[in-house]
C-alpha positions in Angstrom: -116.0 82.3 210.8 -115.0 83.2 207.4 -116.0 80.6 204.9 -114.3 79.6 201.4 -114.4 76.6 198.9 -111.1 76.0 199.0 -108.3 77.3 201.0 -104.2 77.2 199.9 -101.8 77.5 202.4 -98.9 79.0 200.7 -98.8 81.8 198.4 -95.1 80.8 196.4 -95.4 79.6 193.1 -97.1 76.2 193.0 -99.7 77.9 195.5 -100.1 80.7 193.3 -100.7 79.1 190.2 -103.3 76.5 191.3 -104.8 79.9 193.1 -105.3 81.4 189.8 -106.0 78.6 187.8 -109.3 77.3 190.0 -110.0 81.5 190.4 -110.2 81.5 186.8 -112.5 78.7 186.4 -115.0 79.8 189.0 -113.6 78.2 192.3 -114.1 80.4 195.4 -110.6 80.7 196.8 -108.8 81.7 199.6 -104.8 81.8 200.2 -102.9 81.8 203.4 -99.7 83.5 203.4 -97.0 83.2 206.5 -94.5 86.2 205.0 -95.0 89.3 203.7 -95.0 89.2 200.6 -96.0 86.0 197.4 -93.5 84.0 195.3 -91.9 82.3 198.1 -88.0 81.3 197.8 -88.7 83.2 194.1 -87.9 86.4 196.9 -86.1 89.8 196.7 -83.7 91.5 199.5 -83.3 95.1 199.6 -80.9 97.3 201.3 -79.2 100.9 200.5 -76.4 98.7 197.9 -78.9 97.6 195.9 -81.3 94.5 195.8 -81.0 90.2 196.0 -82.6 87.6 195.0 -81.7 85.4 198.0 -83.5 82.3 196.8 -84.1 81.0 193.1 -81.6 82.8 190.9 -83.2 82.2 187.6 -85.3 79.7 186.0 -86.1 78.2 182.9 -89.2 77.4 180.8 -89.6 73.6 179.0 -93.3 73.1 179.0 -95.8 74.8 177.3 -98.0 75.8 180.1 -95.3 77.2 181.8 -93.4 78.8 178.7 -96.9 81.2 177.8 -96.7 82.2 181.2 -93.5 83.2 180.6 -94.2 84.6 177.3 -96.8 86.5 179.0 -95.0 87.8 181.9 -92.2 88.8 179.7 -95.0 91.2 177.5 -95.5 92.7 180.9 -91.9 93.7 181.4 -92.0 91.2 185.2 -89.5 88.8 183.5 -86.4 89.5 181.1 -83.4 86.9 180.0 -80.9 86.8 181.7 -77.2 86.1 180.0 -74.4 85.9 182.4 -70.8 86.2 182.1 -70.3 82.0 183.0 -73.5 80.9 182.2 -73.4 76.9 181.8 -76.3 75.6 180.6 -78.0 76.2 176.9 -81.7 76.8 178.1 -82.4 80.3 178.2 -82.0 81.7 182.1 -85.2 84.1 182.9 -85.7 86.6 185.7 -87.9 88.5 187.5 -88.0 91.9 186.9 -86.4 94.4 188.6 -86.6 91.5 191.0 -87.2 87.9 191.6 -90.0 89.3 193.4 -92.0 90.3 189.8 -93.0 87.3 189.6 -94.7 86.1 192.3 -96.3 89.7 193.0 -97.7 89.4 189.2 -99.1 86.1 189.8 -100.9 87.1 193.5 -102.8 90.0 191.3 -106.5 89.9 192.0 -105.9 86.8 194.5 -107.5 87.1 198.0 -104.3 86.8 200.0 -103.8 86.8 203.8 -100.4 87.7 204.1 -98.8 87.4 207.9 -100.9 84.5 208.4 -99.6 81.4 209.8 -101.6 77.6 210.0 -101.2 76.6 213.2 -103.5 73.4 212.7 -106.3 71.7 210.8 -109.2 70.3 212.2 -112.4 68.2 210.7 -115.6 69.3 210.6 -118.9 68.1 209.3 -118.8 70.0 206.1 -115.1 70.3 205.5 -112.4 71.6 207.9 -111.5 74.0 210.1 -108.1 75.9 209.9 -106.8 77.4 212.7 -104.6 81.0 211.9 -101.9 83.2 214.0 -101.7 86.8 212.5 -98.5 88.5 212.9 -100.6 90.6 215.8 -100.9 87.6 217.3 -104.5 87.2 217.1 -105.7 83.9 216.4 -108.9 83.1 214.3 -110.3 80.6 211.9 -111.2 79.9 207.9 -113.5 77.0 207.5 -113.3 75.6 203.6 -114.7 72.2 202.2 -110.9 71.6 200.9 -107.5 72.6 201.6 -104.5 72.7 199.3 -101.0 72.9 201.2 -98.5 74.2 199.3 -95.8 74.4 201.3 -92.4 72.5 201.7 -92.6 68.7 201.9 -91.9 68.8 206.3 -94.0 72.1 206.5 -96.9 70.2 204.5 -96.3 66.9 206.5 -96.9 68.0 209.7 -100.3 69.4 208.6 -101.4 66.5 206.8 -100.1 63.5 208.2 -102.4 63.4 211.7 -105.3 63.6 209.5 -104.8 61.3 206.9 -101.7 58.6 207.2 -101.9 58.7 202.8 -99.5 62.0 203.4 -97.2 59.9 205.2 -95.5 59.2 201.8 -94.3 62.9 202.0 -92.0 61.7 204.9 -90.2 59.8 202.1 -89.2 63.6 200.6 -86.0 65.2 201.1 -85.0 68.7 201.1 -81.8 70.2 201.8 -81.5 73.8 203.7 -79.3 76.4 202.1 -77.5 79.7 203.7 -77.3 82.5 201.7 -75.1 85.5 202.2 -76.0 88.7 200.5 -72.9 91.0 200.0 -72.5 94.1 198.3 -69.0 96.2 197.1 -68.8 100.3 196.7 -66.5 99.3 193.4 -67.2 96.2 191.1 -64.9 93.2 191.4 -65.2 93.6 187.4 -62.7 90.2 187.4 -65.3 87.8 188.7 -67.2 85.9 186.5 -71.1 86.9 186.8 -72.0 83.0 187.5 -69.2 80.4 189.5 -70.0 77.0 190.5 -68.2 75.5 193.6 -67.3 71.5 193.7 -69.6 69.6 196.3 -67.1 69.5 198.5 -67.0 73.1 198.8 -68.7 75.4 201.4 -69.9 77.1 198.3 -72.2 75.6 195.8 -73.0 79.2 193.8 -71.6 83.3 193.9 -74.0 84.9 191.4 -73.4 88.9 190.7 -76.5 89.7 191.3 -76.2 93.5 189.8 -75.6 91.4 186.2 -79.5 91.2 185.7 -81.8 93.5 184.4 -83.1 95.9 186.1 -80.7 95.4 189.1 -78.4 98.3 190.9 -75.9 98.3 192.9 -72.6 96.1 193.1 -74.4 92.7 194.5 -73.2 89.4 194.7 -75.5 86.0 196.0 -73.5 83.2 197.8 -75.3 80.1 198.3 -73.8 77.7 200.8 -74.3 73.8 199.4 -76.5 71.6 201.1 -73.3 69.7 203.1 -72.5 73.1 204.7 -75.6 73.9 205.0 -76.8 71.4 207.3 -73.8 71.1 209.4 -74.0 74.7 210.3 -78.1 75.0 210.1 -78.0 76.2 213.5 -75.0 78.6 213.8 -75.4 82.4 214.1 -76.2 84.1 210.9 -73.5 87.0 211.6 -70.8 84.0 211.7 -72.4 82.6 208.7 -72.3 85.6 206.9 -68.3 86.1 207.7 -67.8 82.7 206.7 -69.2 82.7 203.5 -67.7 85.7 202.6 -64.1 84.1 203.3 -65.3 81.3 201.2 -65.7 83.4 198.9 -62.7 85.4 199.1 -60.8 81.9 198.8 -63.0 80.6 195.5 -62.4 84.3 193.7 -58.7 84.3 194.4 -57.3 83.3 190.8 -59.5 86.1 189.5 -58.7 88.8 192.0 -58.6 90.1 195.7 -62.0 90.7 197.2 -62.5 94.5 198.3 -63.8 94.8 201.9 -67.8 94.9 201.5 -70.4 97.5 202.6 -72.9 95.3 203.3 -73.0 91.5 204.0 -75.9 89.5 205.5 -77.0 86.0 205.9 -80.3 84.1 205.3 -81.0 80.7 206.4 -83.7 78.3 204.0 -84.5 75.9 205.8 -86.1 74.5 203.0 -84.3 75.2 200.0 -83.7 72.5 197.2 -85.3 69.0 196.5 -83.3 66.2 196.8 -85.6 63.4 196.9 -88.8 64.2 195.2 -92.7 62.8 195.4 -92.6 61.2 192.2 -96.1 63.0 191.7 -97.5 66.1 190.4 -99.4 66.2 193.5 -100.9 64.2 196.5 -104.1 64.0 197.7 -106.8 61.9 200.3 -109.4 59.5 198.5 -112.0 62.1 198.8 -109.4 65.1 197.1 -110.3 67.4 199.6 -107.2 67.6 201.1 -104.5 68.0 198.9 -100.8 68.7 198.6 -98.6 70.4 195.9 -94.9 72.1 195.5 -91.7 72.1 193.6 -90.7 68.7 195.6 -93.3 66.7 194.2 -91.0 66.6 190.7 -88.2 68.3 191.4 -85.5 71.2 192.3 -86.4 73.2 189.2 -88.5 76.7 189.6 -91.0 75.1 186.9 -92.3 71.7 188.4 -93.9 73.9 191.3 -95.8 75.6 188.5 -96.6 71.9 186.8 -97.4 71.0 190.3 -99.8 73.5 191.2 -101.8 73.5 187.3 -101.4 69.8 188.4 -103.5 69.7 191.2 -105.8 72.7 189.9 -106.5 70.6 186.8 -107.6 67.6 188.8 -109.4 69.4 191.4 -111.4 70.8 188.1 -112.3 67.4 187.0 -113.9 66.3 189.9 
């Protein structure tokens, strides 16, 4: 059985950085990946029309941990600025670079990541725990650490935790909403629609984003993200009538700029867990002996950032033990 100090489960961004932060400061660790590929919802599409970031569509930087990674990242040419044509906010928007991706694959550099990996349960054991993994091949083996980090959504991270310790039963209290996405991309540019357009809550769209607007992008992209009303009533529906759906939404929302060409390419993707509604109120959560441990964006909130003030969060204190 392989053996590591500590193990994260979850290789997006809060998972990531308290990775790196406890790697740099001499802590053996290990990191559990269920996808393909780090960063999480910070993720990139591609097809033959170009590429999309189907999850986060920018962030921002307003700590200072968090604003010399950015600084750092941005040195390396895996982040740029992004200013759109609608932009409504006066923080500066950042992106990955040529992807959302950048980021996350930047981050996971020099990590020892098992991507394709899922948790399928937790277990105690005289010196730490047992946790049980599913490879994509199906094969099913074991990690044994002395602590585990999950750093996953707030439901995902739940159903680990709570049957071993009822303290993560205050995770139950967390809510996050799903969110379809559409990806769809035009032969000619719909030059007429603003790069960023916000829909009314009301609306089966919350955000179209022209997605070829950032650097680094090709293609003629555009990002639709369903709000979390739609999103739920519809969690369950087919992702080919999703994907038409959207599109007529947005069809209906561009219609005082212009008339929507007929697209080469559109494709739904369903996150199941997408945005935080209700959050922890707490960098992090954790059993009375801190070796077993929880982190993410929903312990503070929505924004790409408080998974990274999460994650240092919960490195930081696992250092000061």
């Amino acid at each position: 059985m392989l053996r590591t100090d500590t193990l994260i489960i979850g290789a997006g961004l809060a998972g990531l950085t308290a990775a790196r932060h406890l790697r740099d400061n001499g802590v053996d660790v290990a990191v559990i990946e269920k996808s393909r590929s780090p960063g999480g919802r910070m993720s990139t599409r591609r097809s033959d029309h170009g590429s999309f970031d189907h999850g986060a569509q920018y962030f921002t930087s307003r700590t200072p941990a968090f604003t010399a990674l950015v600084n750092q990242l941005a040195e390396n040419g895996d982040v740029a600025p992004w200013q759109p044509n609608g932009k409504d906010s006066t923080w500066p928007w950042w992106v990955g670079q040529p992807g959302m991706s950048a980021m996350g694959k930047a981050l996971a550099g020099g990590l020892d990541i098992r991507f394709q990996a899922q948790v399928s349960g937790i277990n105690r054991i005289d010196d730490g725990y047992s946790i049980e993994i599913k490879a994509a091949d199906k094969a099913s083996n074991a990690i044994s650490a002395a602590r585990v980090v999950a750093a996953i959504p707030a439901p995902q991270a739940a159903s680990l935790l709570v049957p071993l310790d009822p303290a993560f039963t205050a995770i139950e209290q967390v809510v996050m909403a799903p969110c379809w996405a559409a990806m769809v991309a035009f032969e000619n540019s719909p030059a007429a629609v603003p790069d960023i357009l916000r829909g009314d809550p009301a609306d089966p769209l919350a955000l179209i984003a022209r997605n070829s607007s950032k650097p680094g992008r090709n293609g003629e992209t555009f990002v639709l993200h369903a709000s979390p009303a739609w999103s739920r009533e519809r969690l369950e529906d087919n992702k080919e009538v999703v994907a038409d759906d959207l599109l007529a939404a947005m069809r209906h929302a561009v219609a005082p700029y212009t008339i929507l060409p007929e697209p080469v390419h559109c494709v739904a993707h369903r996150w199941r867990h997408a945005q935080t509604e209700t959050p922890l109120d707490a960098p992090f959560i954790a059993d009375d002996t801190s070796t077993l441990l929880a982190c993410g964006d929903w312990c503070i909130g929505g924004r790409v950032e408080a998974a990274h003030q999460s994650g240092l969060a919960l490195a930081r204190h696992i250092l000061s033990l």
